[in-house]
C-alpha positions in Angstrom: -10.0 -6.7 5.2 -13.6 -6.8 6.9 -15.6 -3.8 8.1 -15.2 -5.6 11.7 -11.1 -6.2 11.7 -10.3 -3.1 12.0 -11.3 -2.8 15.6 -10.0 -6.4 16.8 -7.2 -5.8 19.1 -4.2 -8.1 19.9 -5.2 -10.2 22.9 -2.6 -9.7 25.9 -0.6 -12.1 27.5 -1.9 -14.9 29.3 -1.4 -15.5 33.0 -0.1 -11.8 33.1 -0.7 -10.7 37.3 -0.6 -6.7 35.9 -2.9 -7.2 33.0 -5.3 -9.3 35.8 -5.2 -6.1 38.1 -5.7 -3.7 35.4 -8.6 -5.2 34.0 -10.2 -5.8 37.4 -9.5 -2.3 38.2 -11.1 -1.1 34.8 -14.1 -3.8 35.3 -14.6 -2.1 38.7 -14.5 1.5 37.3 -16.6 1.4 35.2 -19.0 -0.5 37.1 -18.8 2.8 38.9 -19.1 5.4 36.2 -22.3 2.8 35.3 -23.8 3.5 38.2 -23.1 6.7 38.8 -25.0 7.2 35.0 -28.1 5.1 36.2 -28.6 7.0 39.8 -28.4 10.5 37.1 -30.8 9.4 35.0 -33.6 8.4 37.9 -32.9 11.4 39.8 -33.7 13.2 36.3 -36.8 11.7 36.0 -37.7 11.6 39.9 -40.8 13.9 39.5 -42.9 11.8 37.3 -45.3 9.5 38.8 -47.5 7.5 38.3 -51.3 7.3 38.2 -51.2 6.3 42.0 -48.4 8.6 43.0 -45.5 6.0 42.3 -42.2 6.7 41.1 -42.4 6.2 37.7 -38.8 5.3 36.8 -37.0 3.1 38.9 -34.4 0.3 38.6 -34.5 -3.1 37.4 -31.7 -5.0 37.2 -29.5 -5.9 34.8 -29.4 -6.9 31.3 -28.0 -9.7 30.6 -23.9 -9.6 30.6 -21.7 -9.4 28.2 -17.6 -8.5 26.9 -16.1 -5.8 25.3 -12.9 -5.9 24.2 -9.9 -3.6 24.9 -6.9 -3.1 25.0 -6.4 -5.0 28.1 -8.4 -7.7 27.1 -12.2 -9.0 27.4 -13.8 -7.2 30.4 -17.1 -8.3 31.6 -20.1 -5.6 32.0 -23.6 -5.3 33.4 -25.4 -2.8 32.3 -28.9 -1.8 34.7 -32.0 -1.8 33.5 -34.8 1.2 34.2 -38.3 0.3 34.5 -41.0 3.2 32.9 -43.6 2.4 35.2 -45.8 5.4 33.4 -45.5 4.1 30.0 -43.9 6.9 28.7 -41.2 5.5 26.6 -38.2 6.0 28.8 -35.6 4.3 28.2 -32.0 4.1 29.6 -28.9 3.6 27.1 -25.3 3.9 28.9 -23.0 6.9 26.9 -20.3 4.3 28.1 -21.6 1.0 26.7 -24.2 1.7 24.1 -26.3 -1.2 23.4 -24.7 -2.6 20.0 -21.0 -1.9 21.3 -18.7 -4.8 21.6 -15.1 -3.4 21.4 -13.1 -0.2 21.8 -11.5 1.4 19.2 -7.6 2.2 18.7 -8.6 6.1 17.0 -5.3 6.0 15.9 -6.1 3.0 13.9 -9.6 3.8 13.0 -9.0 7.2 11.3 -7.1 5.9 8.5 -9.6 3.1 8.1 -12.6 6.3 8.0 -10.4 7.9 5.8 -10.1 5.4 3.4 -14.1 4.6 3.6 -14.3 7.6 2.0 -15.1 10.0 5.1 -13.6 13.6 4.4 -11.7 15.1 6.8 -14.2 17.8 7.6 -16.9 15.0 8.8 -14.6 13.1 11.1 -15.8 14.9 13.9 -19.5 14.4 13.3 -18.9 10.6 12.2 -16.8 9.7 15.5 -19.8 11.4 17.5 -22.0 8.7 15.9 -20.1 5.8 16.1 -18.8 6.4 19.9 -21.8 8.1 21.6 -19.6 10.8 22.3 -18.7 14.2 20.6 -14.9 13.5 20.0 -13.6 16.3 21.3 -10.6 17.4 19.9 -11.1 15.5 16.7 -11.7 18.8 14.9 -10.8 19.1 10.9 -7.4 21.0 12.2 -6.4 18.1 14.6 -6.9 15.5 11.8 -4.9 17.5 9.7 -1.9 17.2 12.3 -2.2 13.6 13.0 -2.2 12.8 9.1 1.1 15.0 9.5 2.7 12.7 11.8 1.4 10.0 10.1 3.8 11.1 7.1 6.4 11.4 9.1 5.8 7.9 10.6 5.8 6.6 6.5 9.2 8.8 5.9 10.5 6.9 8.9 9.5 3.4 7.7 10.7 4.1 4.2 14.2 4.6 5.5 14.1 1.7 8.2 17.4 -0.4 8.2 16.8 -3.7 6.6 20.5 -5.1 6.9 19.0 -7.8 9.6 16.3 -8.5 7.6 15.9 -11.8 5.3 12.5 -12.8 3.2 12.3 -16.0 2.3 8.7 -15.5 0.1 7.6 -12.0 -1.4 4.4 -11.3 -2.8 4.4 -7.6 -5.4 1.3 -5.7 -7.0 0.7 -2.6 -8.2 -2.9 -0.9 -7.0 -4.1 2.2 -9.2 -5.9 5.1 -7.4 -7.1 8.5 -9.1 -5.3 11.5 -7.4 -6.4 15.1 -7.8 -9.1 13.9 -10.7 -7.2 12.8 -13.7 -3.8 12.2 -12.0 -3.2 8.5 -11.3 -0.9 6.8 -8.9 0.5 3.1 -9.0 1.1 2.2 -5.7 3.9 -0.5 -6.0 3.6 -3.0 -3.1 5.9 -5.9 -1.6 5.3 -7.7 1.3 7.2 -10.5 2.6 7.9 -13.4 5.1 10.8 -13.9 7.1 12.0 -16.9 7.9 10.1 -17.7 10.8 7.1 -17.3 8.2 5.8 -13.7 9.6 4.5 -11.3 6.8 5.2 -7.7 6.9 5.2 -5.0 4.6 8.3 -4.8 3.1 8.3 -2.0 0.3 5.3 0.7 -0.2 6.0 3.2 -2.9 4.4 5.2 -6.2 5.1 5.9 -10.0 2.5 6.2 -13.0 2.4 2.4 -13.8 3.9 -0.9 -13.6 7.1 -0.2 -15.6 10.6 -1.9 -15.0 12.6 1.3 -14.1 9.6 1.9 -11.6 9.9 -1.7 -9.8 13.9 -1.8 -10.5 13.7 1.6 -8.3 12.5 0.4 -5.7 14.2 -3.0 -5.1 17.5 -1.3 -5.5 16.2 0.7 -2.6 15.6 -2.2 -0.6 18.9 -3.2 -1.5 20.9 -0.2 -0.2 19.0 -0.2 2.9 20.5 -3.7 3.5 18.3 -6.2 2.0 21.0 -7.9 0.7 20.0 -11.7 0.6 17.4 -12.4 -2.6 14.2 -14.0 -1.7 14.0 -17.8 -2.6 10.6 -17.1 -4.7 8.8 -13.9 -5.8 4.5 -14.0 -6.3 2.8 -11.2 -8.5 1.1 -11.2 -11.5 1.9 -10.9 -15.2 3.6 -7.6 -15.2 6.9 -7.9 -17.3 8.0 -4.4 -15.4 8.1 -6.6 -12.1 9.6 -9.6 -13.2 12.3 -8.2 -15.5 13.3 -5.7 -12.5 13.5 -9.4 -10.2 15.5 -10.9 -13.5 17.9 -8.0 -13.2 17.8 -7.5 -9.6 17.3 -10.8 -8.3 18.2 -13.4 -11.0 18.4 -16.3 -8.3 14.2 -15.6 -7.2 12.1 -18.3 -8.3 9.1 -16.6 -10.3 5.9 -17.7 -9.4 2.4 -16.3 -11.4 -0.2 -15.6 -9.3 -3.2 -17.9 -10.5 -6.1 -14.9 -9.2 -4.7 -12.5 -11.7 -4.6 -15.3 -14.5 -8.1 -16.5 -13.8 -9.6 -12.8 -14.4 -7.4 -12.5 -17.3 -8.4 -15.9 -19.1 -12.1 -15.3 -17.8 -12.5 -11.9 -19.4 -11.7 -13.5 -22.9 -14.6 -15.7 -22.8 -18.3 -15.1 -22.5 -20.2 -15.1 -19.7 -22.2 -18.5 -20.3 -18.6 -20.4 -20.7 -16.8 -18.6 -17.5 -18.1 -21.3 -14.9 -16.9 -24.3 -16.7 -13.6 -22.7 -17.8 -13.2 -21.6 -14.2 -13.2 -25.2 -12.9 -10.7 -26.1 -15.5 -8.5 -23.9 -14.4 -9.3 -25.0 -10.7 -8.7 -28.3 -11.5 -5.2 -27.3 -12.6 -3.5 -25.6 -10.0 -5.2 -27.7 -7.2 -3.6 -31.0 -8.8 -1.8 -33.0 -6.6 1.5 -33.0 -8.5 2.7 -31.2 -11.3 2.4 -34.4 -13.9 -1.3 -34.0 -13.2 -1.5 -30.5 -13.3 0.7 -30.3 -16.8 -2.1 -32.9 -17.5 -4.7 -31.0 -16.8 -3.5 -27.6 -18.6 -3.2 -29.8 -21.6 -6.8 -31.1 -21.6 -8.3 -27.4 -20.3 -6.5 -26.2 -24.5 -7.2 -28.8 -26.1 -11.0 -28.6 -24.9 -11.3 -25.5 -25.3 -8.6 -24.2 -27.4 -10.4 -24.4 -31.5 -13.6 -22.5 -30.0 -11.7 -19.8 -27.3 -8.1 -19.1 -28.9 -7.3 -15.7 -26.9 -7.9 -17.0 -23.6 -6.3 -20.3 -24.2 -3.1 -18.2 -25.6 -3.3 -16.3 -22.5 -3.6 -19.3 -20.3 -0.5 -21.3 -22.0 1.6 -18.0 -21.9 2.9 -18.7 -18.3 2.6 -22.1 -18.1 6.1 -22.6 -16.5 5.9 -20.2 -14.0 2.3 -21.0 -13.1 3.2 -24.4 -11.4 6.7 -23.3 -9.7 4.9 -23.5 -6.4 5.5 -27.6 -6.3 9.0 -26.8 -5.7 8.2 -25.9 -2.2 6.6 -27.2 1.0 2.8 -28.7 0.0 2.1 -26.8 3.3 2.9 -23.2 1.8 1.2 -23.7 -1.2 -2.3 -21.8 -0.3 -0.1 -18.7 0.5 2.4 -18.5 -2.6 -0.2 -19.7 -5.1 -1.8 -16.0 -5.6 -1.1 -12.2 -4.6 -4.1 -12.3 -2.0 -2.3 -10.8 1.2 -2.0 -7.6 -1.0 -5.2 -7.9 -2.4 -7.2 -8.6 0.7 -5.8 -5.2 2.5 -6.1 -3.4 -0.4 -9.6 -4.2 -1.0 -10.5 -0.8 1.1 -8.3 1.3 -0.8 -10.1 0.3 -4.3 -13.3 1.1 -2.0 -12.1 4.7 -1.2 -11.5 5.3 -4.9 -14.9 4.0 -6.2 -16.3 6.5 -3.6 -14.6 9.4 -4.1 -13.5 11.0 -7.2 -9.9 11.3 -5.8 -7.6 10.1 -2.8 -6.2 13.8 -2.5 -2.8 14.3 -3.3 0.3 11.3 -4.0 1.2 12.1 -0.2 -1.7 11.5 1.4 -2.7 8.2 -0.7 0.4 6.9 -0.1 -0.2 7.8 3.8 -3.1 6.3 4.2 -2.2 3.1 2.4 1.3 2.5 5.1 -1.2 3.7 7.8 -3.9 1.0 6.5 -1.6 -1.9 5.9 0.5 -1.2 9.2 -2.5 -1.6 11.0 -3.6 -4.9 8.8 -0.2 -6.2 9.3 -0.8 -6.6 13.7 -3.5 -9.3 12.7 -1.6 -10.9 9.7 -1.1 -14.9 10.7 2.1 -16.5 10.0 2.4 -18.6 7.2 1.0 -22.2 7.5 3.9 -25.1 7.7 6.7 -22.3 8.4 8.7 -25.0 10.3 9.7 -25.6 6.6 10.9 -22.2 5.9 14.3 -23.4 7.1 14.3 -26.0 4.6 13.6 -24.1 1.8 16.4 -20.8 2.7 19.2 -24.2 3.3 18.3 -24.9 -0.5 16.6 -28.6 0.8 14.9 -30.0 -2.2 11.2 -30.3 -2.6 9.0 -32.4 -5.5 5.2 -31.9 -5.7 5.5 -30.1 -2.4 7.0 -33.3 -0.9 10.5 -32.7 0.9 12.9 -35.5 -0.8 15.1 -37.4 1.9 18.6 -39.3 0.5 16.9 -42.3 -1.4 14.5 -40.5 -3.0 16.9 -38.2 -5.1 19.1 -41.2 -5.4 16.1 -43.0 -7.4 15.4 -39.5 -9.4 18.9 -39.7 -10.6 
């Protein structure tokens, strides 16, 4: 997730005659608290003049108008401009609508996110007041200290939702390390999914000390007993056995698909630097093939290329070979989403940034806090996946080759 995401704010709905008359009526406000900020600032300045007895400081117009987005959508502002007619310097900047600002913030969204950018709780105060022009009153270290209280509670909640009405149709698992307390470290164990109308979510957000099967068996048995009760049709994540032997035993009917991010690192770190490049675009050139025969083509020519001089990472390659290409079993359309683990790894991207700053994310409570807090908040701007018209294809068990849905005579001339 970008620096700039966090503050972009789900657009309202179109044609809406209440949203109209809100916005119009918070356009017109603060047109008003504008001006009432401009006429302040002259009259502050009304006793300098100038060297032939002019008012020094006096309006100029506007500047140029622009957006900011809110909550109730894009609202159009003009700010004035002040004219230093002395040469003094003066210059007039709205508290409201400081120069560089372009949206409003949701501070129940942003805290998390300053949180996790490694801000301690002691600085919010002094951080907001640089970031809003204001002095974010009530945002003291005491106050933050009760919101991250209900923001456990609103984690508790969510970890005991009913999922009985629920069904995934793809799942995507990882587990992210952090450092807690100094030498205490927490795997956070993380599954989100799509439903069948192709929206992700997060579906499971929990701890343990590493990657092991009991760990990942834990918590889809909880899934299951909160009503999850209909398997997924294919599971992504990398090479951890402890996931996939916890799916085998939990899920035996899930389809098992590698994620091809976590195998590229883990052949590239086998090799030297000089040889990475070109072994990278053999492994592109595999799992971008059009069909699997030219894929199973091109994994033979990527070991047998490369296979006398680089043993390890070609061993490592050929280890998943199966499950690395059970993505052509499903829609073409799909493919860019179930290929890899990246919808965990983009949102997580902050909370490996936290770590790096810090030399702990405080204790397993708080980690696992901020992580629900900062993935609910990613989830409002998740897309759905592309070609999810398919989705009901795939859950009604509707056969596809090389991405390809087969009709009647095809599967008649495959048989």
């Amino acid at each position: 997730m970008t620096d700039s995401n966090i503050f972009r704010l789900n657009k309202p709905e179109q044609n809406d005659p209440l949203q109209e008359v809100l916005r119009e009526g918070a356009r017109k406000m603060l047109a008003a608290a504008i001006e009432v900020e401009v006429c302040t600032f002259i009259e502050r300045h009304d006793s300098l003049q100038t060297a032939d007895d002019k008012t020094a400081v006096v309006r100029n117009g506007y500047l140029p108008g622009r957006s900011i987005q809110t909550g109730l959508g894009d609202i159009e502002v003009k700010v004035p401009k002040v004219r230093d007619r002395s040469g003094s310097g003066i210059k007039f900047n709205s508290s409201l609508i400081p120069p560089y600002l372009k949206r409003t913030s949701n501070i129940e969204e942003f805290l998390p996110w300053l949180y996790l950018r490694g801000i301690s709780t002691g600085d919010f105060s002094e951080t907001l007041k640089h970031l809003l022009g204001a002095d974010a009153p009530g945002l003291s270290a005491g106050t933050i200290s009760r919101l991250k209280q209900n923001w456990e509670q609103d984690y508790q909640d969510w970890n005991r939702r009913d999922l009985s009405k629920k069904h995934y149709v793809y799942v995507w698992a990882d587990g992210v390390y952090s450092n807690v307390r100094m030498d205490d470290r927490i795997c956070l164990l993380v599954i989100i999914g799509s439903d069948e109308a192709g929206r992700k979510e997060l579906l499971a957000l929990s701890d343990g000390y590493r990657e092991s099967a009991a760990s990942w068996e834990e918590v889809l048995m909880d899934l299951k007993q909160r009503g999850l009760k209909i398997a997924p049709k294919l599971a992504v994540g990398d090479g951890s056995l402890g996931f996939w032997k916890a799916v085998a035993k939990l899920w035996p009917e899930t389809d098992q698909q590698r994620c091809w991010v976590h195998k590229t690192a883990n052949v590239l770190e086998k090799l030297p630097k000089a040889m990475q490049p070109k072994i990278k675009e053999a492994l592109h050139n595999i799992w971008q093939a059009e069909t699997r025969e030219e894929a199973y083509k091109a994994f033979g020519h990527c070991i047998e290329r490369f296979g006398s001089k680089y043993p390890k990472a070609m061993e490592c390659l050929a280890k998943d070979k199966a499950s690395m290409l059970v993505f052509y079993d499903y829609p073409a359309e799909n493919w860019q989403h179930i290929r890899t683990t990246n919808p965990i790894e983009s949102v997580f991207a902050t909370v490996r940034l936290r770590t790096a700053k810090t030399k702990n994310c405080g204790s397993r409570a708080t980690t696992l806090t901020m992580a629900f807090k900062l993935m609910e908040t990613a989830q409002k701007k998740w897309f759905r996946l592309r070609g999810h018209k398919l989705l009901a294809d795939v859950i009604n068990n509707v056969k596809f080759v090389n991405g390809i849905q087969q009709t009647a005579d095809q599967k008649q001339v495959a048989a």
